[in-house]
C-alpha positions in Angstrom: 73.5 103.3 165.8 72.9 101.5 163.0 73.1 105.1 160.7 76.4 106.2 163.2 78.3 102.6 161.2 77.7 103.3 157.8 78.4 106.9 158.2 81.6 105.8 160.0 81.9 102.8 157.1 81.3 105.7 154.2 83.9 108.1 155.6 86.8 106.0 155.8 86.2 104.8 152.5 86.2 108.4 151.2 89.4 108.9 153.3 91.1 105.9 152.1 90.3 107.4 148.2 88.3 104.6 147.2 85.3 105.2 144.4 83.3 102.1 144.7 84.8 98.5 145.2 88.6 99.3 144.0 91.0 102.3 143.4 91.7 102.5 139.4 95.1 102.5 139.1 96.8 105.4 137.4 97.6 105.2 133.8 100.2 107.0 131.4 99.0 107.1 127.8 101.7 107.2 124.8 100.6 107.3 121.5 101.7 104.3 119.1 102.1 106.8 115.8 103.8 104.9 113.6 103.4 102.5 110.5 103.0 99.0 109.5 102.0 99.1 105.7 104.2 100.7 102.5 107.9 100.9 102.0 108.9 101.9 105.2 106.8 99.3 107.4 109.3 97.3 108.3 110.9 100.2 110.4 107.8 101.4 111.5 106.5 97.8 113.1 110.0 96.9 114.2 110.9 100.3 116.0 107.1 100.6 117.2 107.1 97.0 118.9 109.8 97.6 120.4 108.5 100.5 122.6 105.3 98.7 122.9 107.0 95.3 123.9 109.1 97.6 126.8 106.0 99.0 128.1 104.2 95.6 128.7 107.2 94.1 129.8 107.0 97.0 132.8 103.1 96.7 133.0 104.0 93.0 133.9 107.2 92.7 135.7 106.6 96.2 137.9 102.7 96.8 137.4 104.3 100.0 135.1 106.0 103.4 136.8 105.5 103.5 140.3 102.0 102.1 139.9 101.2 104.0 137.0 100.6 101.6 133.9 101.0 102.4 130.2 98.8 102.7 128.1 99.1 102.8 124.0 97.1 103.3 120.9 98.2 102.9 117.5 97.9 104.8 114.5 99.0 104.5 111.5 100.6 107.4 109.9 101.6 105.4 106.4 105.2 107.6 107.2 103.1 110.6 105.2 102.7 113.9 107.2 99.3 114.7 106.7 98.6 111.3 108.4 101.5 111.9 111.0 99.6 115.1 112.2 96.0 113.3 112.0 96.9 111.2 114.2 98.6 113.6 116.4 95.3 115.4 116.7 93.8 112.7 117.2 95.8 111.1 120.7 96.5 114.9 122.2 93.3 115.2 123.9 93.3 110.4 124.8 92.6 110.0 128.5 93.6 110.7 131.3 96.0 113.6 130.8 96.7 113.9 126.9 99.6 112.5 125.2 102.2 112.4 127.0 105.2 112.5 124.6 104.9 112.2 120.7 107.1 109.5 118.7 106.5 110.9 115.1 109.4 108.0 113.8 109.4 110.1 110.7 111.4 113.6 110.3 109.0 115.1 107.5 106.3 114.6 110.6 108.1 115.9 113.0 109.0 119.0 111.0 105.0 119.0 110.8 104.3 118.9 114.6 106.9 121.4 115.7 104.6 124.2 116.1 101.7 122.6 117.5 103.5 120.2 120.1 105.2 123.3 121.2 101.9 125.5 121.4 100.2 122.6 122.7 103.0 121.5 125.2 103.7 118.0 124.5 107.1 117.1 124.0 108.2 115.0 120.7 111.2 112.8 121.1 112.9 112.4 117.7 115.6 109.8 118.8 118.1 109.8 115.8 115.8 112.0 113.3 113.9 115.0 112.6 116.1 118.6 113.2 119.5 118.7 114.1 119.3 121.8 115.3 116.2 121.3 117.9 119.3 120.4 120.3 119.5 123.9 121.3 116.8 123.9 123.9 116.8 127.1 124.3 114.7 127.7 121.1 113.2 124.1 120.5 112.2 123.5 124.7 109.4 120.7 123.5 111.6 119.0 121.0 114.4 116.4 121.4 116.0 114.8 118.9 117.3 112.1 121.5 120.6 110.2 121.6 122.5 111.7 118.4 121.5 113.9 115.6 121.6 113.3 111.9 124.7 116.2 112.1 126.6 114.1 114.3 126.1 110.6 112.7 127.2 112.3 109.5 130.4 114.1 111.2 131.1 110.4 113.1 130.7 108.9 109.6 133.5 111.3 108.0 135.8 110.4 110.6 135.2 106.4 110.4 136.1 107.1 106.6 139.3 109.0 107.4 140.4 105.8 109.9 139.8 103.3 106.9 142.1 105.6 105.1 144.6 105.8 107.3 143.8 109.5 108.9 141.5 112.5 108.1 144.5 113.9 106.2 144.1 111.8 103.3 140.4 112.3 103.0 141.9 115.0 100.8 141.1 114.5 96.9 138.9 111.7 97.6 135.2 110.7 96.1 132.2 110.5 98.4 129.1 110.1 96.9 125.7 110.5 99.2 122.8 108.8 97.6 120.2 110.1 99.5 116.2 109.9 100.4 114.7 112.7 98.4 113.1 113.8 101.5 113.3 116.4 104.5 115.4 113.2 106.0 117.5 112.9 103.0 118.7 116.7 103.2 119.7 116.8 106.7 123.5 115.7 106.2 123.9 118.1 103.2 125.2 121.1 105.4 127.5 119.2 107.3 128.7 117.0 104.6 129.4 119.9 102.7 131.0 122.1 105.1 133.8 119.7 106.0 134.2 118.6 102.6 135.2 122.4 102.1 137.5 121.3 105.3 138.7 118.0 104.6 139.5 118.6 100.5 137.2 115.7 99.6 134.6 116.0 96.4 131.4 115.7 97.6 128.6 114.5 94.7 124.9 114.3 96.3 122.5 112.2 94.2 118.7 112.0 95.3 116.9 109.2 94.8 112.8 109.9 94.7 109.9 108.0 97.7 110.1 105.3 97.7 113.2 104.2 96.2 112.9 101.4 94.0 114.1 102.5 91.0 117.8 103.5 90.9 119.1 102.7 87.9 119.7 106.2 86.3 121.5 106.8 89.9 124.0 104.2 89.8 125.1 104.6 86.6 125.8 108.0 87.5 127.7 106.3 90.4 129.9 104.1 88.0 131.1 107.5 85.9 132.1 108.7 89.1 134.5 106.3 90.3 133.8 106.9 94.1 136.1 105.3 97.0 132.9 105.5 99.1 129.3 105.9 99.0 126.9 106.8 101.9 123.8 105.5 101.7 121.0 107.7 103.4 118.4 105.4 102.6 115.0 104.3 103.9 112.8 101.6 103.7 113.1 99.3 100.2 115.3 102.0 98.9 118.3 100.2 100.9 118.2 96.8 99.7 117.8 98.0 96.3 120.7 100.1 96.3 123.2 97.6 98.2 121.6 95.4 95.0 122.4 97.9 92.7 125.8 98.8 94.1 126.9 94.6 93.4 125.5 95.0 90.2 127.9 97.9 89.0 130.8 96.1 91.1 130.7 99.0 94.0 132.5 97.1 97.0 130.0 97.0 99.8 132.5 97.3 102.5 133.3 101.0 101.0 129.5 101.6 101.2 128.4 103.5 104.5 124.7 103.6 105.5 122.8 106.0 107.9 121.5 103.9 111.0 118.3 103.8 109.1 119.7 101.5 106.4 121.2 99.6 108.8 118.8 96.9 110.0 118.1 93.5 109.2 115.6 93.8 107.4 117.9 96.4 105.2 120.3 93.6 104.1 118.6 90.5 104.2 116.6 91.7 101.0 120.1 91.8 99.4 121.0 88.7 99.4 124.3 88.2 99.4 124.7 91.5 98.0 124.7 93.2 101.2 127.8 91.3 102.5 130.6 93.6 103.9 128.3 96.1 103.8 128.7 99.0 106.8 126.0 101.1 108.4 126.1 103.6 111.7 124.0 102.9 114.4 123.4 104.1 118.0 121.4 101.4 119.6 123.0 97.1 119.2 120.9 94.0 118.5 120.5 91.0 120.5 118.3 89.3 122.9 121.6 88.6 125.4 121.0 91.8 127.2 118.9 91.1 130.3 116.3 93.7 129.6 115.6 91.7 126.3 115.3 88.6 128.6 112.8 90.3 130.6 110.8 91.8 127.1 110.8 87.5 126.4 110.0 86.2 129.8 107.1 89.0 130.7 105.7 89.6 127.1 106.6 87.1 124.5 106.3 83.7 126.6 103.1 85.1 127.9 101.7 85.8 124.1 101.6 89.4 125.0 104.1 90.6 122.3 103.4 93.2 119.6 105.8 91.2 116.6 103.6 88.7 114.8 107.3 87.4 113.3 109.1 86.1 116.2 112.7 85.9 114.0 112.8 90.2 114.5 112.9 89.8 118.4 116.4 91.8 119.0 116.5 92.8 115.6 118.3 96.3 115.2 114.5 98.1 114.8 112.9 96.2 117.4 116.1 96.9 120.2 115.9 100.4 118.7 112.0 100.5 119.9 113.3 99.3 123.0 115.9 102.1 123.8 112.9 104.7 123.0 110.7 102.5 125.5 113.6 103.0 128.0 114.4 106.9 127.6 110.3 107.5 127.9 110.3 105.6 130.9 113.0 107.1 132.7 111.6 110.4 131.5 108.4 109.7 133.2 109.8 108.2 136.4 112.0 111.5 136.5 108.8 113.4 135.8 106.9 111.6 138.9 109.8 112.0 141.5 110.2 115.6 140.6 106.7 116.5 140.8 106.0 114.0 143.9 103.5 112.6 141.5 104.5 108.7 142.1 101.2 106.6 141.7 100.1 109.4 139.2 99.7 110.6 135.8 102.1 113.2 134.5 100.9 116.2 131.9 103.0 116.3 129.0 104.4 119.5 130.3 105.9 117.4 133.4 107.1 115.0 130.8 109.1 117.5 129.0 111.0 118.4 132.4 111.1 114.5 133.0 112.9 114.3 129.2 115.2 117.7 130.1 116.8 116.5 132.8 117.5 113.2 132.3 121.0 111.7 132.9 120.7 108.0 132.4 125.0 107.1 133.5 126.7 103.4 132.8 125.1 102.6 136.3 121.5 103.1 135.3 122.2 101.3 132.1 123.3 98.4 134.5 120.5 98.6 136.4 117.9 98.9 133.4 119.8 95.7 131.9 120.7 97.5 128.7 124.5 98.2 129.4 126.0 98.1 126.1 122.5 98.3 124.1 123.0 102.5 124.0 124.8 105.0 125.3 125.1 106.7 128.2 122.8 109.9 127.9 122.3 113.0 129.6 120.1 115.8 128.6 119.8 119.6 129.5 118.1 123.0 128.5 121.1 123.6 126.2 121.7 120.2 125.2 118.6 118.0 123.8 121.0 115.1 121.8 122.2 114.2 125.0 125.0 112.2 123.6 126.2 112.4 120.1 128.1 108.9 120.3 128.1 106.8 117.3 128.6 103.0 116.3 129.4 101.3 113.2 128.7 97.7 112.4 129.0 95.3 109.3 127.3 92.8 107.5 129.1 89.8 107.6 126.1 88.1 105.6 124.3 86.8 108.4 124.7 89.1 111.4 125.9 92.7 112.0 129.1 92.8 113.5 130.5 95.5 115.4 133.7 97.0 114.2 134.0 100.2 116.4 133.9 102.1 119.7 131.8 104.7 120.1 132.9 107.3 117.9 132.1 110.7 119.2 131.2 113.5 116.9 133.3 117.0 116.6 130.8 119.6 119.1 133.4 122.8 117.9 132.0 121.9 114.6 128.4 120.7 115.2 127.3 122.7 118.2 128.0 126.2 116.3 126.2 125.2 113.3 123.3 123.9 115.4 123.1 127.2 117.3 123.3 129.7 114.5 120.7 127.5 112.8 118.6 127.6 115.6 119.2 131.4 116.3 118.0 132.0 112.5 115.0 129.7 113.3 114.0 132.2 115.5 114.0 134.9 114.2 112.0 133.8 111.7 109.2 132.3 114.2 109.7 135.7 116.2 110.5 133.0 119.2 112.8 134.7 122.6 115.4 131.9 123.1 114.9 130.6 127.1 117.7 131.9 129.5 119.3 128.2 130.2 120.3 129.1 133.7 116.6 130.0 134.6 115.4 126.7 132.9 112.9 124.7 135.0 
């Protein structure tokens, strides 16, 4: 009898999928690549708390994703691509399943990881960075340069500059300079920039500034001779501050300086003094702590001394909210993931995740129910569409707080989508890669 119970008492253990006295719970791993010492560590820590801080806050509020917690490691990738793809070999293989989505925060890393995410079937989300033309899905399917594209930001900035001047007609015979990162980064804009200037009858002058950016001098003076109406700043790291310094110094106007979202965070201007005043950048994510899901990220992680910013003064800061957004669209990618796969209560495989990130459509309502209305925009994803979005915002300085001074500002797809395709379609070729038949996508 006394065998027949513990038989009984084994079995419905087994059944109920027990291994000794508890269940582990599922967990979801997501590298922490990123960087918190150099020139560009401010970014690095803000954008990478951010995530981290929205992935605690979920672990505490909802016990994670359907039961499934997450689970993060950091490396640091000093922003340098060697690093960047150390420590991508180093997190594809962490427990349980392998990363599950890559967050290089650096588009000289991503360029790096293209072929081996792809061979190795993790996806990389490169919200705001890395390729432009990795939005065609058909010939980039693991990579997704999220939310808008460095092509798009610099279209939506040319048409921000033709509404200060009264319309995109009388962009014609005007001076933009780009000072730019003397980087992968740095050279995105050029063909956009370039093609409408050939469209627009503007005089496009691009002057690169070398890593990391602190000396400018010779660049500015070359700035004065030219008598610009506006400069674009496509700046990263201490390279901003110094050249909103440097643009005072010369007696540039700051409002008639425009900087990549990159060069357009608090920690961008502050530096500057009151330098920076008046001075504009793009952006696609807002700061603050007024949106509820910020109040959550301070109620479950930060009063509970579980947050992942050692300085308190960046919570809602433009990088940290930034981190945020990317904490939101990874989430929402793996909770797609789980309901497609009826994996709820389970880890996803990176090649789930990339299905999760393809088909996500987070509307005005989800953005409401996330407590982020207002934080990004709206953003839906498909085989032929990996941006998702394309929407831009501009904000200003007003020497203490960015201000914003526009809609969302949608960039020109007859223009952007044709050079993304036939740069994609050349990419190709090269690689020897068969573009994926969109309507057969799964």
């Amino acid at each position: 009898m006394k065998r027949t119970i513990l038989a009984a008492a084994a079995l419905a253990v087994a059944a109920a999928g027990f291994s000794g006295p508890a269940a582990a719970a599922a967990e979801q791993f997501i590298p922490a690549n990123f960087y918190w010492v150099g020139p560009y560590a401010p970014g690095g820590s803000g954008f990478g708390g951010g995530m981290i801080d929205y992935f605690n806050m979920l672990n505490e509020r909802d016990g994670g994703i359907n039961g499934v917690k997450l689970t993060t490691e950091k490396c640091e990738t000093e922003y340098n691509n060697a690093r960047g793809v150390e420590c991508y070999e180093r997190s594809k293989k962490h427990p349980p399943t392998g990363a599950t989505v890559i967050h290089p925060l650096s588009t000289g890393i991503t360029y790096s990881l293209i072929d081996k995410a792809t061979a190795d079937h993790i996806p990389i989300i490169s919200m705001g960075y890395g390729r432009a033309d990795a939005a065609d899905g058909r010939v980039f399917p693991y990579i997704f340069p999220l939310v808008t594209t460095y092509w798009s930001q610099a279209d939506a900035m040319i048409k921000f500059i033709g509404q200060r001047e009264g319309g995109m007609n009388k962009l014609k015979g005007k001076k933009i300079v780009l000072v730019y990162h003397d980087s992968a980064y740095g050279k995105e804009p050029h063909a956009v920039l370039e093609k409408l200037a050939a469209q627009l009858g503007y005089q496009l002058t691009l002057i690169a500034v070398p890593h990391p950016g602190n000396e400018q001098q010779s660049q500015w003076l070359q700035i004065r001779q030219i008598k610009p109406d506006w400069v674009i700043l496509w700046g990263w790291g201490v390279m901003n501050p110094t050249a909103i310094k440097a643009a005072a110094k010369i007696g540039f106007p700051r409002n008639k300086m425009l900087g990549v979202w990159w060069s357009g965070a608090e920690e961008d201007v502050i530096p500057a003094g009151s330098a920076a005043k008046g001075y504009i950048s793009s952006g696609f994510n807002l700061p603050g702590t007024s949106f509820p899901v910020m109040k959550d990220v301070i109620k479950y992680v930060y009063d509970k001394g579980k947050g992942d910013l050692d300085d308190k003064s960046r919570i809602g800061s433009i990088y940290h909210t930034r981190g945020v957004v990317a904490g939101i669209i990874t989430a929402e990618a793996i909770r797609n993931a789980q309901a497609h796969f009826n994996k709820k209560g389970k880890s996803i495989t990176g090649e789930e995740m990339r299905w999760g990130i393809e088909n996500l459509n987070i509307t005005d309502a989800r953005l409401k129910e996330l407590g982020a209305t207002g934080l990004m925009p709206p953003l839906h994803v498909s085989c032929m569409d990996h941006e998702g979005s394309g929407l831009v915002k501009f904000q200003q300085w007003d020497g203490a707080k960015w201000k914003p001074i526009s809609g969302w500002i949608a960039a020109d797809k007859s223009l952007i989508r044709p050079m993304m395709e036939a740069s994609a379609a050349a990419y190709a070729k090269e690689k020897g890669i068969t573009p994926r038949d969109c309507s057969k996508a799964m």
